[in-house]
C-alpha positions as CSV (number, residue, x, y, z in Angstrom):
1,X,105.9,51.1,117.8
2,X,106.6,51.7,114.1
3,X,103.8,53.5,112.0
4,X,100.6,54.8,112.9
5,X,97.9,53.5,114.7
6,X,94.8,55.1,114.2
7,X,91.1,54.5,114.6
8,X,88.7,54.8,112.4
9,X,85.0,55.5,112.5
10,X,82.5,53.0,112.2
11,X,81.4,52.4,108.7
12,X,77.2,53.5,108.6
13,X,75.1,52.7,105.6
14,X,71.9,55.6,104.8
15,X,69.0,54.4,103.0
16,X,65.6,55.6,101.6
17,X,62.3,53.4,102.6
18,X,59.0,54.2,100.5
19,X,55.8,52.2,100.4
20,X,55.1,53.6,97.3
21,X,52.9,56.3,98.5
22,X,50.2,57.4,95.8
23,X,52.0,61.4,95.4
24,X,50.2,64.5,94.2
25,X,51.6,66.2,90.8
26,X,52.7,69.7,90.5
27,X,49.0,70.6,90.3
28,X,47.7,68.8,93.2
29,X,46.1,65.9,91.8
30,X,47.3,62.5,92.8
31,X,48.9,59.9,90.2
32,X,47.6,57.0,89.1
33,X,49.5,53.9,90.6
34,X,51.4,53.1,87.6
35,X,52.8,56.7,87.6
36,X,53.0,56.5,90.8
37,X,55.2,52.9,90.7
38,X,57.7,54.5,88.2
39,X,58.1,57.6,90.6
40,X,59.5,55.0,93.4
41,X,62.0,54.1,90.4
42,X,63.0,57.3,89.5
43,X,63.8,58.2,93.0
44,X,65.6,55.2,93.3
45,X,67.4,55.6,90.4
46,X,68.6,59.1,91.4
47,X,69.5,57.8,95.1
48,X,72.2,55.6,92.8
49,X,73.6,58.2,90.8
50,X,73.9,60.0,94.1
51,X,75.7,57.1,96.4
52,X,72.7,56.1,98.4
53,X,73.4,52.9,100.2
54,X,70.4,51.4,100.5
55,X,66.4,51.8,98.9
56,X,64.1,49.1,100.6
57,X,60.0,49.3,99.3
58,X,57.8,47.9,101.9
59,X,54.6,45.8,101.1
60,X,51.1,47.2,101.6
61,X,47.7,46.2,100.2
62,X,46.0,49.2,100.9
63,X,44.7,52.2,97.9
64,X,47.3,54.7,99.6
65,X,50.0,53.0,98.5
66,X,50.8,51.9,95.2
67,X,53.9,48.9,96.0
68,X,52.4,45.6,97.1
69,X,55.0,43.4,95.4
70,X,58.5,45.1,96.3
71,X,60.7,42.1,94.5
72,X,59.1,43.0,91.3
73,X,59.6,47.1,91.5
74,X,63.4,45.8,92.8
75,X,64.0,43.9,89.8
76,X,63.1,46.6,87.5
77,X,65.3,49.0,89.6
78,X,67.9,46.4,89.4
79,X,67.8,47.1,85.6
80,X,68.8,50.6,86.1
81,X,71.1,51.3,88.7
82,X,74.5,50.0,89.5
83,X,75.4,50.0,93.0
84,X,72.5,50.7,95.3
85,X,71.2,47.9,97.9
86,X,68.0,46.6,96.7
87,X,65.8,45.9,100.0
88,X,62.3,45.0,101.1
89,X,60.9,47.2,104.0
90,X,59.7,45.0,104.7
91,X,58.2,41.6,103.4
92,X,55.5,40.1,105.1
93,X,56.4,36.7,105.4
94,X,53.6,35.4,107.6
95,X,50.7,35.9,104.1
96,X,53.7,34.7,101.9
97,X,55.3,31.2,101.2
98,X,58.9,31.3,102.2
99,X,60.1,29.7,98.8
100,X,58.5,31.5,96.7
101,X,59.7,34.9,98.6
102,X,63.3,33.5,98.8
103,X,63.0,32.6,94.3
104,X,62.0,36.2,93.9
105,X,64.5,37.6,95.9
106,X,67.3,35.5,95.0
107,X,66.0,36.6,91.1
108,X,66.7,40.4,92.0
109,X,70.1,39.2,93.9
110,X,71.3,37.5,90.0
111,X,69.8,40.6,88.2
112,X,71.3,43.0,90.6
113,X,74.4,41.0,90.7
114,X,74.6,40.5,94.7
115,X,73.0,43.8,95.5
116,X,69.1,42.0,96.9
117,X,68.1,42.1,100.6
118,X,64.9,40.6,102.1
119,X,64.0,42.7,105.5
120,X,61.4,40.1,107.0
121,X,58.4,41.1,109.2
122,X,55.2,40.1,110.4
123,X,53.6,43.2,109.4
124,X,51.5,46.2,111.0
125,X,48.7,45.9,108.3
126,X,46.8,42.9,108.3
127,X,45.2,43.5,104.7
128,X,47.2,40.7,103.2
129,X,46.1,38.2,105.7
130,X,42.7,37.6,104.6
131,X,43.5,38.9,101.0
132,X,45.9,36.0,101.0
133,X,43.5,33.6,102.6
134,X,45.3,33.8,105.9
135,X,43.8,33.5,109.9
136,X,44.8,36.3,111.6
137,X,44.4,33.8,114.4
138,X,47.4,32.3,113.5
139,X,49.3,35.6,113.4
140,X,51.8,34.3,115.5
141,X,52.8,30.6,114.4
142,X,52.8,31.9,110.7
143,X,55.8,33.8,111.5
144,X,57.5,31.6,113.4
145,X,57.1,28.4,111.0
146,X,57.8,30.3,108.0
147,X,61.2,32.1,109.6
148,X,62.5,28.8,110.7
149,X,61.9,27.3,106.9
150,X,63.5,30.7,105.3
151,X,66.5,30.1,107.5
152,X,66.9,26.7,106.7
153,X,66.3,27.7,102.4
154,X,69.4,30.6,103.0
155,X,71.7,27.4,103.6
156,X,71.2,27.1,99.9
157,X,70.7,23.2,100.4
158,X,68.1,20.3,99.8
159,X,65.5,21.2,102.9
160,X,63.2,18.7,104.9
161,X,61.3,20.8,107.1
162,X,57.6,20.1,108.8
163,X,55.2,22.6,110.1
164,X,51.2,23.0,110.4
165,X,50.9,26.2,108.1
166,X,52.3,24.8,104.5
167,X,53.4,21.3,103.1
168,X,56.1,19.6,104.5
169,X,59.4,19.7,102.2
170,X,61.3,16.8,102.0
171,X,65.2,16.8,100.4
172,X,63.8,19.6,98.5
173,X,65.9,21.9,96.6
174,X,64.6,25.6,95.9
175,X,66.4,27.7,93.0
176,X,68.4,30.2,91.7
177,X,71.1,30.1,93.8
178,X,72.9,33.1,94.8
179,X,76.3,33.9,93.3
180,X,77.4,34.7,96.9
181,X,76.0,31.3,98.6
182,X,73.9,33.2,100.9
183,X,70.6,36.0,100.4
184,X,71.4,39.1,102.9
185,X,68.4,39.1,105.2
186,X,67.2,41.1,107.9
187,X,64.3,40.8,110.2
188,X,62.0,44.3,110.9
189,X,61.0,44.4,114.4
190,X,59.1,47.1,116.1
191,X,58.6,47.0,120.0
192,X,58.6,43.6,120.9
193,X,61.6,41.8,122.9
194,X,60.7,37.6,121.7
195,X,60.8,39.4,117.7
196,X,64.2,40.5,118.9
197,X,65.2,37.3,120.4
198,X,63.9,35.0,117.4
199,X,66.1,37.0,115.2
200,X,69.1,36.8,117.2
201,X,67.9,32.8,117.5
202,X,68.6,33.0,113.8
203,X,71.4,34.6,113.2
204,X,70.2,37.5,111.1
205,X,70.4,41.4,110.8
206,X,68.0,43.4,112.8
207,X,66.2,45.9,111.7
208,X,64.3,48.3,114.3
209,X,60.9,50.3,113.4
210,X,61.2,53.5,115.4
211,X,58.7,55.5,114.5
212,X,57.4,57.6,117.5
213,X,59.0,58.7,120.9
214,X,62.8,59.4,121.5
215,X,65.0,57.1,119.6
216,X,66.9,56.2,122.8
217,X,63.8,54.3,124.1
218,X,64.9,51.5,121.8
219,X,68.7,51.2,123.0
220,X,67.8,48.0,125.3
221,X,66.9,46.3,122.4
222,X,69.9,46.8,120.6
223,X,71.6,45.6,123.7
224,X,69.6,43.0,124.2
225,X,70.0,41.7,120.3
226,X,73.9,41.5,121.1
227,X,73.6,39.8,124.5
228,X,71.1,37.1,123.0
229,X,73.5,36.5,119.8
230,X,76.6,35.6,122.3
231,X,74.1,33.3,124.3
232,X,72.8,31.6,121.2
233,X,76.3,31.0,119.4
234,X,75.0,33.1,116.5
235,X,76.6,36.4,114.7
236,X,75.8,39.8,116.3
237,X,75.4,41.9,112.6
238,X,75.1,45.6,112.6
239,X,71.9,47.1,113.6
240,X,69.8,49.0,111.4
241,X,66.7,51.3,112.0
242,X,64.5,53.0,110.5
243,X,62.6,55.6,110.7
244,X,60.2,58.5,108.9
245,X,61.8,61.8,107.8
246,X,61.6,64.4,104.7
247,X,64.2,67.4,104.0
248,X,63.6,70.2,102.0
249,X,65.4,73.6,101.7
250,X,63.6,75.1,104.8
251,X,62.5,73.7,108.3
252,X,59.0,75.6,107.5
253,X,58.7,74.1,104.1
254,X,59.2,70.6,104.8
255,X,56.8,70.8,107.8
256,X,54.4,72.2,105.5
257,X,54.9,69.6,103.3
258,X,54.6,67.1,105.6
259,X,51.6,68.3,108.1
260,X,48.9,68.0,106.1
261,X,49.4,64.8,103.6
262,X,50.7,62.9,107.0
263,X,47.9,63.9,108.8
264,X,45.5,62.4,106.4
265,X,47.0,59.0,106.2
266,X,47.8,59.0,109.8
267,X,43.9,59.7,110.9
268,X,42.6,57.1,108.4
269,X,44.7,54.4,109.5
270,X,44.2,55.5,113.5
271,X,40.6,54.9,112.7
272,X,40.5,52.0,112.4
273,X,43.1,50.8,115.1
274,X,40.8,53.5,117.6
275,X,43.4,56.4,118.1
276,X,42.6,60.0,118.2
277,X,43.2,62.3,115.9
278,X,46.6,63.2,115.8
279,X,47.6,67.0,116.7
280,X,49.5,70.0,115.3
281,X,51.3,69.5,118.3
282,X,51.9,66.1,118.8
283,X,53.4,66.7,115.4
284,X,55.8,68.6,116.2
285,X,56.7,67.5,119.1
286,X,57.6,64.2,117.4
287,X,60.1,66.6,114.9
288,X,61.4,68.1,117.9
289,X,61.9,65.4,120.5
290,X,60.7,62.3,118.6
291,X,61.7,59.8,116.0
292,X,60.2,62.4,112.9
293,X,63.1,63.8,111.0
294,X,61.8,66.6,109.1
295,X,63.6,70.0,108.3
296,X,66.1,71.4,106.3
297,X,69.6,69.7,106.3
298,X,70.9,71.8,109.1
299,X,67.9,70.4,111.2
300,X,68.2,66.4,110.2
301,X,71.8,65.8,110.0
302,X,72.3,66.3,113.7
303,X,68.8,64.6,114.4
304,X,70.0,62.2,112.5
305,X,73.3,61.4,113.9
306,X,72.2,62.2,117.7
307,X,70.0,58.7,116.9
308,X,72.7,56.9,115.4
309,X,74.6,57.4,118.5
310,X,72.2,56.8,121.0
311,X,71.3,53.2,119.3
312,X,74.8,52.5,118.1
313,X,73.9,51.3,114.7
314,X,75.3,50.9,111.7
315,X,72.5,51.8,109.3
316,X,69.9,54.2,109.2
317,X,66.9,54.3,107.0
318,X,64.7,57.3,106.1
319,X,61.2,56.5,105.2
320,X,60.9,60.0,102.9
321,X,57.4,59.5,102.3
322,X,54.3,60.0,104.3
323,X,51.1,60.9,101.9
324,X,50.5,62.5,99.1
325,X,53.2,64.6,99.2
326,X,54.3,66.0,95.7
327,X,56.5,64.1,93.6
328,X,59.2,67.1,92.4
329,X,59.5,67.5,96.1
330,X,60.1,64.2,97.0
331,X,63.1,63.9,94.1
332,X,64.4,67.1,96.0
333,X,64.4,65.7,99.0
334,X,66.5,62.6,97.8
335,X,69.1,65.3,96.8
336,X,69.0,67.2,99.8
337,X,69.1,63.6,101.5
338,X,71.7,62.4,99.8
339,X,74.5,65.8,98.7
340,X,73.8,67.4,102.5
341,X,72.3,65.3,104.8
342,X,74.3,62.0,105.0
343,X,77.6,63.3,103.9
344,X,76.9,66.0,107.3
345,X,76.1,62.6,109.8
346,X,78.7,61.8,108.4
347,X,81.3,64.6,109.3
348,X,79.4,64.6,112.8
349,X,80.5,61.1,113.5
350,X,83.8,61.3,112.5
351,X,84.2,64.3,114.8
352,X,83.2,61.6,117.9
353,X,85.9,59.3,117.1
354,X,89.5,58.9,118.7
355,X,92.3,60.9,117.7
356,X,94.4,59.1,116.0
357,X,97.7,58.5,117.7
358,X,101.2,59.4,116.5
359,X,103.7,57.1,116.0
360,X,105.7,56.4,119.6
Protein backbone atom coordinates (compact mmCIF):
# COMPACT_ATOMS: atom_id res chain seq x y z
CA UNK A 1 0.00 0.00 0.00
CA UNK A 2 1.35 3.40 -1.11
CA UNK A 3 1.11 6.40 1.54
CA UNK A 4 -0.15 6.53 4.84
CA UNK A 5 -3.19 5.49 6.36
CA UNK A 6 -3.97 7.04 9.38
CA UNK A 7 -6.89 7.62 11.65
CA UNK A 8 -7.98 10.44 12.94
CA UNK A 9 -9.96 11.48 15.94
CA UNK A 10 -13.37 12.26 15.93
CA UNK A 11 -14.11 15.82 15.35
CA UNK A 12 -16.12 17.24 18.91
CA UNK A 13 -17.73 20.61 19.11
CA UNK A 14 -17.69 22.55 23.00
CA UNK A 15 -20.19 25.00 23.70
CA UNK A 16 -21.36 27.39 26.48
CA UNK A 17 -25.36 27.23 27.52
CA UNK A 18 -26.70 30.23 29.77
CA UNK A 19 -30.29 31.02 30.67
CA UNK A 20 -29.31 34.33 31.22
CA UNK A 21 -28.89 34.08 34.87
CA UNK A 22 -29.50 37.54 36.73
CA UNK A 23 -25.37 37.78 38.00
CA UNK A 24 -24.12 39.80 41.03
CA UNK A 25 -21.55 42.81 40.25
CA UNK A 26 -18.17 43.07 41.69
CA UNK A 27 -19.97 44.42 44.86
CA UNK A 28 -22.45 41.79 45.34
CA UNK A 29 -25.45 43.37 44.11
CA UNK A 30 -27.38 41.70 41.32
CA UNK A 31 -27.88 43.46 37.78
CA UNK A 32 -30.75 44.63 36.46
CA UNK A 33 -31.93 42.31 33.46
CA UNK A 34 -30.94 44.58 30.74
CA UNK A 35 -27.35 44.54 32.14
CA UNK A 36 -27.79 41.44 32.79
CA UNK A 37 -28.96 40.53 28.91
CA UNK A 38 -25.83 42.35 27.54
CA UNK A 39 -23.51 40.27 29.97
CA UNK A 40 -24.82 36.94 28.03
CA UNK A 41 -23.55 38.96 24.87
CA UNK A 42 -20.35 39.90 26.04
CA UNK A 43 -19.59 36.37 27.08
CA UNK A 44 -20.67 35.33 23.93
CA UNK A 45 -18.80 37.61 22.14
CA UNK A 46 -15.58 36.67 23.94
CA UNK A 47 -16.38 32.75 23.44
CA UNK A 48 -15.96 33.97 19.45
CA UNK A 49 -12.85 35.64 19.67
CA UNK A 50 -11.70 32.61 21.58
CA UNK A 51 -12.95 29.69 19.05
CA UNK A 52 -15.93 28.44 20.98
CA UNK A 53 -18.07 26.28 18.85
CA UNK A 54 -21.18 26.73 20.02
CA UNK A 55 -23.33 29.44 22.66
CA UNK A 56 -27.03 28.19 22.87
CA UNK A 57 -29.53 30.62 25.51
CA UNK A 58 -32.33 28.64 26.79
CA UNK A 59 -35.86 30.10 27.43
CA UNK A 60 -37.26 30.73 30.88
CA UNK A 61 -40.05 33.01 32.16
CA UNK A 62 -39.00 33.10 35.54
CA UNK A 63 -37.33 36.58 37.69
CA UNK A 64 -33.92 34.45 38.01
CA UNK A 65 -33.28 34.65 34.69
CA UNK A 66 -33.17 37.37 32.46
CA UNK A 67 -33.46 35.43 28.53
CA UNK A 68 -37.00 34.50 27.64
CA UNK A 69 -36.70 35.24 23.94
CA UNK A 70 -33.23 33.46 22.93
CA UNK A 71 -33.74 34.27 18.95
CA UNK A 72 -33.75 37.85 19.73
CA UNK A 73 -30.43 37.94 22.16
CA UNK A 74 -29.03 35.45 19.02
CA UNK A 75 -29.62 37.99 16.53
CA UNK A 76 -27.99 40.69 18.32
CA UNK A 77 -24.93 38.26 18.96
CA UNK A 78 -25.11 37.46 15.37
CA UNK A 79 -24.23 41.26 14.92
CA UNK A 80 -21.04 40.85 16.63
CA UNK A 81 -19.31 37.77 16.24
CA UNK A 82 -18.13 35.84 13.23
CA UNK A 83 -17.97 32.30 13.56
CA UNK A 84 -19.62 31.00 16.69
CA UNK A 85 -22.88 28.61 16.42
CA UNK A 86 -25.84 30.56 17.40
CA UNK A 87 -28.26 27.95 19.38
CA UNK A 88 -31.31 27.85 21.50
CA UNK A 89 -31.04 25.64 24.78
CA UNK A 90 -33.53 25.18 24.34
CA UNK A 91 -36.90 26.53 22.70
CA UNK A 92 -39.94 25.53 24.07
CA UNK A 93 -41.93 24.61 21.29
CA UNK A 94 -45.03 23.22 22.94
CA UNK A 95 -46.12 27.39 24.26
CA UNK A 96 -44.74 28.57 20.81
CA UNK A 97 -46.19 28.39 17.12
CA UNK A 98 -43.85 26.47 15.05
CA UNK A 99 -43.83 29.14 12.16
CA UNK A 100 -43.29 31.76 13.94
CA UNK A 101 -40.27 29.96 15.92
CA UNK A 102 -38.85 28.63 12.52
CA UNK A 103 -39.18 32.92 10.91
CA UNK A 104 -37.20 33.91 13.88
CA UNK A 105 -34.72 31.49 13.66
CA UNK A 106 -34.27 31.33 10.05
CA UNK A 107 -33.85 35.46 10.57
CA UNK A 108 -30.73 34.76 12.93
CA UNK A 109 -29.56 31.86 10.27
CA UNK A 110 -29.53 35.13 7.28
CA UNK A 111 -28.06 37.57 9.87
CA UNK A 112 -25.58 35.09 11.03
CA UNK A 113 -25.00 33.87 7.61
CA UNK A 114 -25.71 30.02 8.27
CA UNK A 115 -24.44 30.02 11.80
CA UNK A 116 -28.57 29.64 13.69
CA UNK A 117 -29.55 26.39 15.47
CA UNK A 118 -33.03 25.69 17.07
CA UNK A 119 -32.49 22.90 20.01
CA UNK A 120 -36.32 21.96 20.49
CA UNK A 121 -37.84 20.86 23.87
CA UNK A 122 -40.86 20.49 25.74
CA UNK A 123 -39.49 22.23 28.57
CA UNK A 124 -38.86 21.66 32.57
CA UNK A 125 -40.62 24.95 33.48
CA UNK A 126 -44.07 25.21 32.80
CA UNK A 127 -44.24 29.18 33.31
CA UNK A 128 -44.79 29.69 29.72
CA UNK A 129 -47.68 27.46 29.46
CA UNK A 130 -50.24 29.40 31.06
CA UNK A 131 -48.31 32.73 30.40
CA UNK A 132 -48.87 31.71 26.82
CA UNK A 133 -52.38 30.68 27.31
CA UNK A 134 -51.50 26.98 27.11
CA UNK A 135 -53.24 23.61 29.05
CA UNK A 136 -50.74 22.01 30.70
CA UNK A 137 -53.14 19.21 30.15
CA UNK A 138 -52.19 19.01 26.77
CA UNK A 139 -48.41 18.90 27.60
CA UNK A 140 -48.00 16.06 25.61
CA UNK A 141 -49.93 16.46 22.16
CA UNK A 142 -48.54 20.18 22.02
CA UNK A 143 -45.21 18.73 21.46
CA UNK A 144 -45.96 16.22 19.25
CA UNK A 145 -48.27 18.30 16.81
CA UNK A 146 -46.11 21.14 16.72
CA UNK A 147 -42.71 18.76 16.02
CA UNK A 148 -44.41 17.07 13.21
CA UNK A 149 -45.41 20.69 11.65
CA UNK A 150 -41.62 22.09 12.32
CA UNK A 151 -40.31 19.11 10.44
CA UNK A 152 -42.50 19.40 7.65
CA UNK A 153 -41.60 23.72 7.58
CA UNK A 154 -37.53 22.64 7.53
CA UNK A 155 -38.42 21.06 3.96
CA UNK A 156 -38.52 24.69 3.11
CA UNK A 157 -41.77 24.00 1.01
CA UNK A 158 -45.56 25.07 0.69
CA UNK A 159 -47.05 22.94 3.91
CA UNK A 160 -50.64 21.46 4.42
CA UNK A 161 -50.62 20.11 7.75
CA UNK A 162 -53.78 19.46 10.25
CA UNK A 163 -53.67 19.13 13.99
CA UNK A 164 -56.15 19.98 17.10
CA UNK A 165 -53.66 22.62 18.77
CA UNK A 166 -53.26 25.52 15.87
CA UNK A 167 -54.96 26.16 12.42
CA UNK A 168 -54.61 23.96 9.81
CA UNK A 169 -52.09 25.21 6.97
CA UNK A 170 -52.99 24.54 3.65
CA UNK A 171 -50.13 24.91 0.55
CA UNK A 172 -48.73 27.46 2.81
CA UNK A 173 -45.46 28.80 2.36
CA UNK A 174 -43.50 30.27 5.51
CA UNK A 175 -40.37 32.72 4.95
CA UNK A 176 -37.06 33.59 4.81
CA UNK A 177 -35.63 30.79 3.45
CA UNK A 178 -32.28 29.67 4.51
CA UNK A 179 -29.25 30.22 2.27
CA UNK A 180 -28.44 26.49 3.07
CA UNK A 181 -32.03 24.96 2.24
CA UNK A 182 -32.32 23.59 5.57
CA UNK A 183 -32.44 25.28 9.60
CA UNK A 184 -29.91 22.92 11.79
CA UNK A 185 -32.17 21.64 14.45
CA UNK A 186 -31.86 19.55 17.43
CA UNK A 187 -34.31 18.20 19.84
CA UNK A 188 -33.27 18.47 23.98
CA UNK A 189 -34.33 15.47 25.69
CA UNK A 190 -33.77 14.59 29.25
CA UNK A 191 -34.66 11.07 30.59
CA UNK A 192 -37.29 9.91 28.59
CA UNK A 193 -36.92 6.91 25.86
CA UNK A 194 -40.42 7.93 23.35
CA UNK A 195 -38.48 11.84 23.41
CA UNK A 196 -35.68 9.89 22.09
CA UNK A 197 -37.54 7.90 19.71
CA UNK A 198 -39.69 10.86 18.23
CA UNK A 199 -36.47 12.56 17.47
CA UNK A 200 -34.89 9.78 15.76
CA UNK A 201 -38.67 9.36 14.05
CA UNK A 202 -37.61 12.79 12.61
CA UNK A 203 -34.49 12.72 11.58
CA UNK A 204 -32.93 15.34 13.78
CA UNK A 205 -29.88 15.88 16.24
CA UNK A 206 -30.22 14.92 19.74
CA UNK A 207 -29.37 16.70 22.35
CA UNK A 208 -29.20 14.96 25.97
CA UNK A 209 -29.90 17.04 29.40
CA UNK A 210 -27.55 15.33 31.86
CA UNK A 211 -27.60 17.07 34.74
CA UNK A 212 -27.34 14.83 37.87
CA UNK A 213 -25.91 11.25 38.40
CA UNK A 214 -22.89 9.62 36.39
CA UNK A 215 -22.98 10.55 32.85
CA UNK A 216 -22.75 6.86 31.78
CA UNK A 217 -26.38 6.35 33.03
CA UNK A 218 -27.46 7.98 29.78
CA UNK A 219 -25.28 5.71 27.31
CA UNK A 220 -28.53 3.47 26.43
CA UNK A 221 -30.03 6.30 25.11
CA UNK A 222 -27.41 7.26 22.90
CA UNK A 223 -27.58 3.68 21.69
CA UNK A 224 -30.85 3.54 21.53
CA UNK A 225 -31.07 7.01 19.25
CA UNK A 226 -28.74 5.08 16.72
CA UNK A 227 -30.60 1.74 16.66
CA UNK A 228 -34.04 3.67 16.21
CA UNK A 229 -32.52 5.94 13.28
CA UNK A 230 -31.43 2.59 11.26
CA UNK A 231 -35.07 1.19 11.90
CA UNK A 232 -36.78 4.33 10.82
CA UNK A 233 -34.69 5.00 7.54
CA UNK A 234 -33.57 8.39 9.02
CA UNK A 235 -29.96 9.91 9.66
CA UNK A 236 -28.08 8.99 12.89
CA UNK A 237 -26.36 12.84 13.61
CA UNK A 238 -23.83 13.25 16.27
CA UNK A 239 -25.01 13.34 19.73
CA UNK A 240 -24.68 16.23 21.88
CA UNK A 241 -25.14 16.83 25.69
CA UNK A 242 -25.15 19.04 27.92
CA UNK A 243 -24.52 19.60 31.11
CA UNK A 244 -23.71 22.31 34.17
CA UNK A 245 -20.14 23.26 34.94
CA UNK A 246 -17.97 26.43 35.98
CA UNK A 247 -13.94 26.65 35.94
CA UNK A 248 -11.99 29.03 37.76
CA UNK A 249 -8.20 29.15 38.62
CA UNK A 250 -8.72 26.88 41.73
CA UNK A 251 -10.94 23.67 42.58
CA UNK A 252 -11.76 25.66 45.98
CA UNK A 253 -12.58 28.83 44.29
CA UNK A 254 -14.98 27.63 41.79
CA UNK A 255 -16.74 25.50 44.40
CA UNK A 256 -17.05 28.54 46.40
CA UNK A 257 -18.37 30.19 43.71
CA UNK A 258 -20.70 27.86 42.86
CA UNK A 259 -22.13 26.43 46.38
CA UNK A 260 -23.83 29.09 47.55
CA UNK A 261 -25.62 31.03 44.38
CA UNK A 262 -26.53 27.26 43.13
CA UNK A 263 -27.93 26.42 46.27
CA UNK A 264 -30.31 29.29 46.28
CA UNK A 265 -31.77 28.68 42.84
CA UNK A 266 -31.76 24.99 43.29
CA UNK A 267 -33.96 25.14 46.80
CA UNK A 268 -36.34 27.67 45.25
CA UNK A 269 -37.07 25.75 42.29
CA UNK A 270 -37.17 22.17 44.49
CA UNK A 271 -39.90 23.91 46.39
CA UNK A 272 -42.09 23.98 44.39
CA UNK A 273 -41.51 20.52 42.54
CA UNK A 274 -41.35 19.04 46.60
CA UNK A 275 -37.58 18.16 46.86
CA UNK A 276 -35.48 18.56 49.83
CA UNK A 277 -33.08 20.84 50.38
CA UNK A 278 -30.10 20.08 48.58
CA UNK A 279 -26.81 19.30 50.68
CA UNK A 280 -23.10 20.38 50.96
CA UNK A 281 -22.65 16.94 50.21
CA UNK A 282 -24.85 16.02 47.69
CA UNK A 283 -23.00 18.80 46.12
CA UNK A 284 -20.09 17.60 45.90
CA UNK A 285 -20.70 14.50 45.41
CA UNK A 286 -22.27 15.48 42.09
CA UNK A 287 -18.57 17.42 41.27
CA UNK A 288 -17.01 14.33 42.21
CA UNK A 289 -18.94 11.42 40.74
CA UNK A 290 -21.86 13.25 39.03
CA UNK A 291 -22.71 15.18 35.90
CA UNK A 292 -21.34 18.89 37.82
CA UNK A 293 -18.18 20.02 36.26
CA UNK A 294 -16.68 22.42 38.51
CA UNK A 295 -12.97 23.06 39.30
CA UNK A 296 -9.93 24.33 37.94
CA UNK A 297 -8.89 23.11 34.41
CA UNK A 298 -6.90 20.34 35.67
CA UNK A 299 -10.13 19.08 37.39
CA UNK A 300 -12.80 19.53 34.28
CA UNK A 301 -10.81 18.67 31.26
CA UNK A 302 -10.58 15.04 32.33
CA UNK A 303 -14.18 15.16 33.77
CA UNK A 304 -15.03 16.43 30.82
CA UNK A 305 -13.53 14.04 28.38
CA UNK A 306 -14.12 10.82 30.73
CA UNK A 307 -18.10 11.88 29.77
CA UNK A 308 -17.40 12.40 26.20
CA UNK A 309 -16.23 8.88 26.12
CA UNK A 310 -18.54 7.21 28.09
CA UNK A 311 -21.59 8.69 25.84
CA UNK A 312 -19.64 8.79 22.54
CA UNK A 313 -20.74 12.17 21.43
CA UNK A 314 -19.66 14.58 19.39
CA UNK A 315 -20.61 17.75 21.24
CA UNK A 316 -20.49 18.86 24.62
CA UNK A 317 -22.17 21.81 26.22
CA UNK A 318 -21.27 23.55 29.49
CA UNK A 319 -24.06 25.39 31.11
CA UNK A 320 -21.42 27.97 32.99
CA UNK A 321 -24.10 29.48 34.92
CA UNK A 322 -25.99 28.50 38.01
CA UNK A 323 -27.18 31.76 40.10
CA UNK A 324 -26.01 34.81 40.76
CA UNK A 325 -22.67 34.15 40.41
CA UNK A 326 -20.47 37.30 39.59
CA UNK A 327 -20.17 38.49 36.17
CA UNK A 328 -16.00 39.14 36.04
CA UNK A 329 -16.02 35.55 37.14
CA UNK A 330 -18.12 34.25 34.80
CA UNK A 331 -16.03 36.10 31.65
CA UNK A 332 -13.03 34.21 33.42
CA UNK A 333 -14.40 31.22 33.31
CA UNK A 334 -15.18 31.46 29.41
CA UNK A 335 -11.30 31.91 29.20
CA UNK A 336 -10.35 29.32 31.30
CA UNK A 337 -13.19 27.31 29.37
CA UNK A 338 -12.07 28.02 26.30
CA UNK A 339 -7.67 28.63 26.33
CA UNK A 340 -7.38 25.32 28.92
CA UNK A 341 -10.20 23.37 29.23
CA UNK A 342 -11.33 22.26 25.62
CA UNK A 343 -8.02 22.57 23.91
CA UNK A 344 -6.97 19.76 27.12
CA UNK A 345 -10.28 17.25 26.09
CA UNK A 346 -8.98 17.80 23.36
CA UNK A 347 -5.34 16.42 23.73
CA UNK A 348 -7.04 13.70 26.00
CA UNK A 349 -8.97 12.38 23.07
CA UNK A 350 -6.45 12.40 20.72
CA UNK A 351 -4.25 10.32 23.03
CA UNK A 352 -7.28 7.45 22.75
CA UNK A 353 -7.16 7.18 19.19
CA UNK A 354 -5.24 4.61 16.86
CA UNK A 355 -1.79 4.93 16.02
CA UNK A 356 -1.49 5.85 12.87
CA UNK A 357 0.01 3.15 10.67
CA UNK A 358 3.16 3.38 8.52
CA UNK A 359 3.17 2.92 5.05
CA UNK A 360 3.55 -1.10 4.17
Amino acid sequence: MNGTDTTAPPTIEFGLDTFGDIPEDDHGDLLGQGDAIRQVVAEAVLADRLGVDVIALGEHHRPEYAISSPDTVLAGIATRTERITLASGVTVLSSDDPVRVYQRFATVDALSRGRAQVILGRGSFTESFPLFGYDLADYDVLFEEKIELFSKLLEEKPVTWEGTTRAALDHADVFPKTDSGRLDTWVGVGGSPQSVLRTARYGLKLMLAVIGGPAERFAPFVDLYRRATAEFGTQAHPVGVHSPGFVADTDAEAVELVWPRYRVIRDRIGALRGWPPVTRREFESEIAHGSQYIGSPETVAPRIADAIRALDVGRFDMIYTSGSIPASARLHNVELYATEVIPRVRELLASDAPAARRPA
